[in-house]
C-alpha positions as CSV (number, residue, x, y, z in Angstrom):
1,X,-7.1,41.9,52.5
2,X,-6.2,38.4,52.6
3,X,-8.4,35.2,50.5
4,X,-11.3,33.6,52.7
5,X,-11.5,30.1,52.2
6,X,-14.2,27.2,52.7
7,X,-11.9,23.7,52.5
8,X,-14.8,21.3,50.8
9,X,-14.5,17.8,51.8
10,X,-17.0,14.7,50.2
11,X,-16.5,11.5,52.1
12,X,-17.8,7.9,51.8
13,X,-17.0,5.6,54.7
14,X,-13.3,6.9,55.5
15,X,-13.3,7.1,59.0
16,X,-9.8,6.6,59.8
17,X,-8.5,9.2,56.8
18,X,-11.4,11.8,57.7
19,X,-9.4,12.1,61.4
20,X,-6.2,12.3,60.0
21,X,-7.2,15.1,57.5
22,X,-9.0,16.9,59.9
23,X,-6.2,16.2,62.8
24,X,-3.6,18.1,60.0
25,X,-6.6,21.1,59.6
26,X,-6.0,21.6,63.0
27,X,-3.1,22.3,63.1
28,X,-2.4,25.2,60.9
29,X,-0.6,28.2,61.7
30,X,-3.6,30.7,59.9
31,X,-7.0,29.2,61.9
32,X,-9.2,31.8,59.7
33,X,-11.1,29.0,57.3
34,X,-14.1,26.5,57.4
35,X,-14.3,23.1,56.5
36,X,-17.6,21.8,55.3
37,X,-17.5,17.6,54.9
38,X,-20.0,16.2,53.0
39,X,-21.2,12.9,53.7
40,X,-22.0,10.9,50.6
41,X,-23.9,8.3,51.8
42,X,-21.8,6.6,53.9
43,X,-22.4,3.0,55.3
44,X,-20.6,3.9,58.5
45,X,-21.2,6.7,61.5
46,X,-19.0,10.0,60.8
47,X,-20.3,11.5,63.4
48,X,-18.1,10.8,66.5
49,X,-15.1,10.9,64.1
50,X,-16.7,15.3,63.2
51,X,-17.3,15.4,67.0
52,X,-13.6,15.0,68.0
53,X,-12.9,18.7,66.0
54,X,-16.3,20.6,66.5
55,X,-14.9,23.0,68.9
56,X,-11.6,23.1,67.3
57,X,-12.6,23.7,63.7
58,X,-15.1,25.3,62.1
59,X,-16.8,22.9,60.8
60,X,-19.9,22.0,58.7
61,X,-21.1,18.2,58.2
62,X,-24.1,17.3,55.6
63,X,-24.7,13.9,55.2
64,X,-26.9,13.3,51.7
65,X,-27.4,10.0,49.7
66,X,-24.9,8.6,47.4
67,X,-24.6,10.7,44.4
68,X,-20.5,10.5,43.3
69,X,-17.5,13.1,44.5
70,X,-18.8,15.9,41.8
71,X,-22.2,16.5,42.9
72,X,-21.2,16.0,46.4
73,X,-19.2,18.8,46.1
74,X,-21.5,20.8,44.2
75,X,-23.5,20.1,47.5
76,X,-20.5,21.4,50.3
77,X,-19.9,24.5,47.5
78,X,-23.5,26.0,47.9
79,X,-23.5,25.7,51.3
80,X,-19.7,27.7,51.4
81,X,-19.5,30.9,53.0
82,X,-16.0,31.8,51.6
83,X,-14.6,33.5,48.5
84,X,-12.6,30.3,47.5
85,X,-13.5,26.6,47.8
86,X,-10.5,24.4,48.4
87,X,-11.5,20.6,47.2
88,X,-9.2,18.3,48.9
89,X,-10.0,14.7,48.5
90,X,-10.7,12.8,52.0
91,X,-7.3,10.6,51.6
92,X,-5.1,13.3,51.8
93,X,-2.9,15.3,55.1
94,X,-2.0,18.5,54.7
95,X,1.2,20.3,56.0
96,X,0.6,23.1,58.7
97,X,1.5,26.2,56.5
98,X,-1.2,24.5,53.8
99,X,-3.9,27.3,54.1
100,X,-1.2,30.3,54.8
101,X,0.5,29.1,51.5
102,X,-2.5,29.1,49.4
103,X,-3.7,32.4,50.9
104,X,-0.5,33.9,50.0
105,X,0.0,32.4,46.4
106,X,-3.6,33.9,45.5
107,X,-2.5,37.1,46.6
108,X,1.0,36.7,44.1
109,X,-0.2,34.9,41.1
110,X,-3.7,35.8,39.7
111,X,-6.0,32.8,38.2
112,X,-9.6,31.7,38.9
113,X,-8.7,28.2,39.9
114,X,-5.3,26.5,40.9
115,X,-4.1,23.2,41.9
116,X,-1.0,21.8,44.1
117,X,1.2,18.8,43.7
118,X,0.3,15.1,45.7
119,X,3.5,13.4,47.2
120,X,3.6,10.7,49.6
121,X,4.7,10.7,53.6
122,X,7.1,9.8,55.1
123,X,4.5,7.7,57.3
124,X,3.1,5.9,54.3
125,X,3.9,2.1,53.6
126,X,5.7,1.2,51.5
127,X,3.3,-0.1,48.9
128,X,1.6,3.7,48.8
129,X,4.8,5.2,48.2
130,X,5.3,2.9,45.4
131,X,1.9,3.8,44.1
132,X,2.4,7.5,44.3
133,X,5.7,7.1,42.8
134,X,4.0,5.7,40.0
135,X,0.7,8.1,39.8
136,X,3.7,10.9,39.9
137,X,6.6,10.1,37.5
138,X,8.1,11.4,34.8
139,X,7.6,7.4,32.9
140,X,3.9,7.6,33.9
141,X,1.9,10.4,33.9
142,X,4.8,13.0,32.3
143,X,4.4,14.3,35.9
144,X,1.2,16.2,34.8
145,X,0.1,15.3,38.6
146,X,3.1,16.2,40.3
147,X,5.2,19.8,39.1
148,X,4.3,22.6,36.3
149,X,7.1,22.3,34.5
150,X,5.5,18.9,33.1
151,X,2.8,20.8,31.5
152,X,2.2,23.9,30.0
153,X,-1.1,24.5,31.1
154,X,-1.7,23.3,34.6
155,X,-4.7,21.2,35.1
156,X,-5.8,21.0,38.9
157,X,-7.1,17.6,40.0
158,X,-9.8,17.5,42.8
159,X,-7.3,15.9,45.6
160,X,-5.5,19.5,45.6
161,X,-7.8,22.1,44.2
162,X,-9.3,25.7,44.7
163,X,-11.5,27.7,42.6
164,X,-13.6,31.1,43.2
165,X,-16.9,30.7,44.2
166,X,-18.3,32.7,41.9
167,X,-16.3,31.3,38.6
168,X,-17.4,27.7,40.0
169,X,-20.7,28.9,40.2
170,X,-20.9,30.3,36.8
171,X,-19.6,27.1,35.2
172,X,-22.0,24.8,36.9
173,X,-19.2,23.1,38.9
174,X,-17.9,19.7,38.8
175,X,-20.7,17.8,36.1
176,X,-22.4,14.5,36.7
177,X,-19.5,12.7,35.9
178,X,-18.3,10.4,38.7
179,X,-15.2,9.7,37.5
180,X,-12.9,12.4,35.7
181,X,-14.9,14.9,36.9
182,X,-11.7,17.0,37.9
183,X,-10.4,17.5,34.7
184,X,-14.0,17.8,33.2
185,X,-14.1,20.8,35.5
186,X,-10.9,22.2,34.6
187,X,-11.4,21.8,30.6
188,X,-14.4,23.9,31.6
189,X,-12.9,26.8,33.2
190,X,-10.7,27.1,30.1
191,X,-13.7,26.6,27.5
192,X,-14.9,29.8,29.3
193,X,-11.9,31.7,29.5
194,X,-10.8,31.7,32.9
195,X,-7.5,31.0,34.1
196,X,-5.5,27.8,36.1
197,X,-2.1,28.3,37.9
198,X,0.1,26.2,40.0
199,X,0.9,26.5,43.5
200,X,4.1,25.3,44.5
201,X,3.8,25.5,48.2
202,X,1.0,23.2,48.5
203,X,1.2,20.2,47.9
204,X,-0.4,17.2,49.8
205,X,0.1,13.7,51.0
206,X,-2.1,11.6,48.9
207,X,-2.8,8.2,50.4
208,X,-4.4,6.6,47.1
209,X,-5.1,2.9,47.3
210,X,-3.7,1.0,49.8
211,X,-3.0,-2.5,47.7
212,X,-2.1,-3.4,43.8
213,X,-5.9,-4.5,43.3
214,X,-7.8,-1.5,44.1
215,X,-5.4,0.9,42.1
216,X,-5.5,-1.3,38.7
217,X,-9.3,-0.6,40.0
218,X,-9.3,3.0,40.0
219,X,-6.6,3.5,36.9
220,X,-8.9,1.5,35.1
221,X,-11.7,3.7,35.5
222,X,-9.3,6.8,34.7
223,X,-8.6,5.1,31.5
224,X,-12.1,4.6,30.5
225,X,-13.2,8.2,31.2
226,X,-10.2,9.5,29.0
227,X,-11.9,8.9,25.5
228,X,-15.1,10.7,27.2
229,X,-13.3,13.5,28.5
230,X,-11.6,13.9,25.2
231,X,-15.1,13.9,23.2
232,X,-16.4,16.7,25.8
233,X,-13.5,19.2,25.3
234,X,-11.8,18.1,21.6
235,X,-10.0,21.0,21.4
236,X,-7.9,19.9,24.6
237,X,-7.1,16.4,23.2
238,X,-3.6,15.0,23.6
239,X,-1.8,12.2,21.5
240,X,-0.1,11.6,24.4
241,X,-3.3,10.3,26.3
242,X,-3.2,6.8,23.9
243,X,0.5,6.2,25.2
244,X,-0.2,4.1,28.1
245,X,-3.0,1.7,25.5
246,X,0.0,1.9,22.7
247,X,2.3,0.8,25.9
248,X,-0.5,-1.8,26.2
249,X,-0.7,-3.5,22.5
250,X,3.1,-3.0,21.9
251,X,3.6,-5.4,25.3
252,X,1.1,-8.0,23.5
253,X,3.4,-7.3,20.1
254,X,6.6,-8.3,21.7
255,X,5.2,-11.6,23.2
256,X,3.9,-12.3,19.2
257,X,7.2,-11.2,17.9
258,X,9.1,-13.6,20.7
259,X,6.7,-16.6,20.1
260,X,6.0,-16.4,16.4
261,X,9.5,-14.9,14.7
262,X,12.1,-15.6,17.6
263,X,13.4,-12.2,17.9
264,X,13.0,-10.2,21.0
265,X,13.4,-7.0,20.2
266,X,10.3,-5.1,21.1
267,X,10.6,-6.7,24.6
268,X,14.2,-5.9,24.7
269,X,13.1,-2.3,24.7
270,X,10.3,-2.6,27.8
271,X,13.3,-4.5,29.6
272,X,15.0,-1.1,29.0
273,X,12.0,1.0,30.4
274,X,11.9,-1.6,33.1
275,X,15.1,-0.7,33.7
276,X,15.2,2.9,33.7
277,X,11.9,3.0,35.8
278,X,13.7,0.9,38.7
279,X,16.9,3.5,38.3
280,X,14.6,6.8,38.7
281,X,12.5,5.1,41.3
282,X,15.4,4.5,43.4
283,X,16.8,7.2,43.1
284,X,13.5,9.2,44.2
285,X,12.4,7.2,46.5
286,X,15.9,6.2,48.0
287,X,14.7,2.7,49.0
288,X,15.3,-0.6,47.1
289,X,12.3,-2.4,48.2
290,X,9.4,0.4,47.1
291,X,11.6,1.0,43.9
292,X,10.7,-2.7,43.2
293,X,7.2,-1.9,44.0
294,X,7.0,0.9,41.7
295,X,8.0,-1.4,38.8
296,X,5.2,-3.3,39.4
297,X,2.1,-0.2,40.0
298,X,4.0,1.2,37.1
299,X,2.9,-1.9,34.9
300,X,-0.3,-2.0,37.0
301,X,-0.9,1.3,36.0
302,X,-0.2,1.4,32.3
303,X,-1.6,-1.8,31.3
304,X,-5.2,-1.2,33.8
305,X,-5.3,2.4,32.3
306,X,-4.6,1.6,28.9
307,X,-7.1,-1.4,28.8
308,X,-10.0,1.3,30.0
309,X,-8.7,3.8,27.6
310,X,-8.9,1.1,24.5
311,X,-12.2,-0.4,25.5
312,X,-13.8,2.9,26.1
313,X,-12.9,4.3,22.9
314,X,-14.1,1.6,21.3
315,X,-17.5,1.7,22.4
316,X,-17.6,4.9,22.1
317,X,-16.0,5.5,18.2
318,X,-16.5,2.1,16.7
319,X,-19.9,1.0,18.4
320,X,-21.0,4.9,18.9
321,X,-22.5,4.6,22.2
322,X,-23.2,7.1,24.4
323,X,-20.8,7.6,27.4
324,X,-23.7,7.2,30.0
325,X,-25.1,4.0,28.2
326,X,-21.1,2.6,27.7
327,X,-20.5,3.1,31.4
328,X,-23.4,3.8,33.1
329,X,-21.7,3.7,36.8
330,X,-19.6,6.4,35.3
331,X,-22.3,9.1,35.6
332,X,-25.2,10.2,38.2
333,X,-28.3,10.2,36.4
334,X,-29.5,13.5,37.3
């Protein structure tokens, strides 16, 4: 008997994405699913937008107020009717064979929760291809987002995740957490002993942020809910998680280094990574102009994240706050 699934869906205000998402729901070649959306207080009418697929899709719309992505999808999960929620995150398409492939992967590798890689169209501009470059390489993020072989223990991220109902349910779901609250949940599942796999076959087209000033934005955040994550779950803490703040401070080092002792050698070696980022992004990308992009929301990246990650942590080990008092818009007081 093949997996039911209930594709869990918390939205504020994106219209335009929420058609497009549900537009690529439609048109799957296995029908047998519901989607419940899960309006989080948005500022603008979803409504029409749900209308368009009512008799199409079987759909389910909530509209609550504003309470973060986590609890929102705490919200859509109790209100499931399926054996396995599928989180997708509202900026994201999906290919037709999305729900066929995850149906058929749960049948072929066992695990209580699983996760899929983000890529970007072929429809995208060319400043979120440059983005999702960045978000997805190798010089980045290790590629933790984008393939297994990266990591040896997948870690599902809410844009491309399912779970079983009943393991979600046991572990509380997402926490109150408004930012990390993906990998919160995933540290979780492993605290209790349950299992994470990748899916190959389903990955999705992530839109992200559509300019250079929201995604320092958002990367900042990620970076500041790092050193909280990391004092929740210490046994799944990773040297590799300062690298982007070392990448950071060693940047400032060079300039001191140029100015102060006349030798550039420490810039010399970001001119290389400079380089080789332009090189591989090229290469992946195939296009000149979002290769030269992607050196900049590389930058953009490391230096917002690492910023969050350094301030957070110290506020958090050298003034000893608490996370919710450090960053209070960080967490839905509950």
């Amino acid at each position: 008997m093949k997996p039911t699934i209930s594709i869990v869906v918390a939205i504020f205000n994106r219209k335009d994405e929420l058609f497009e998402l549900l537009n690529s729901l439609n048109a799957q070649t296995d029908k047998d699913f519901e989607v419940i959306i899960v309006d989080d207080g948005s500022l603008i009418d979803l409504k029409p937008t749900i209308h368009n697929f009512e008799e199409i899709l079987n759909i389910k719309y909530f509209k609550k107020t504003n309470s973060g992505p986590g609890l929102s999808r705490n919200y859509g999960a109790k209100r499931a009717a399926n054996e396995w929620l599928v989180f997708v995150d509202s900026d994201v398409i999906v290919e037709k064979d999305y729900i066929e492939n995850i149906k058929n992967s749960i049948l072929t590798i066992p695990c209580d929760a699983f996760g899929g890689a983000d890529k970007a169209h072929k429809g995208f501009n060319l400043m979120q291809k440059a983005i999702s470059y960045s978000m997805t390489s190798v010089f980045t993020t290790g590629g933790i987002r984008g393939n297994k072989k990266a990591v040896s223990k997948f870690q599902p991220r809410s844009f491309n995740m399912g779970v079983k109902k009943e393991v979600f349910e046991k572990v509380g779901g997402f926490s109150e957490m408004r930012i990390g609250e993906d990998p919160d949940l995933s540290m979780t599942l492993w605290e209790n002993g349950f299992t994470t796999a990748f899916f190959d076959t389903i990955a999705v087209y992530h839109k992200r942020r559509v300019d250079f000033g929201k995604f320092s934005k958002q990367v900042y955040q990620f970076g500041c809910a790092r050193p909280i994550l990391n004092q929740r779950h210490p046994n799944y803490v990773k040297i590799s998680f300062a690298f982007p703040t070392l990448f950071l401070l060693g940047y400032v080092l060079g300039f001191i280094e140029y100015f102060i002792l006349g030798k550039g050698f420490i810039l010399a070696l970001y001119g290389l990574y400079t380089f080789m980022v332009l090189i591989h992004s090229m290469i992946v990308t195939k296009n000149i102009a979002i290769a030269g992009m992607a050196v900049i929301s590389t930058y953009i990246q490391m230096f917002s994240y690492g910023y969050g990650f350094l301030k957070s942590w110290i506020l958090l080990n050298i003034f000893r706050m608490k996370p919710e008092n450090a960053f209070p818009k960080h967490f839905h007081k509950v």
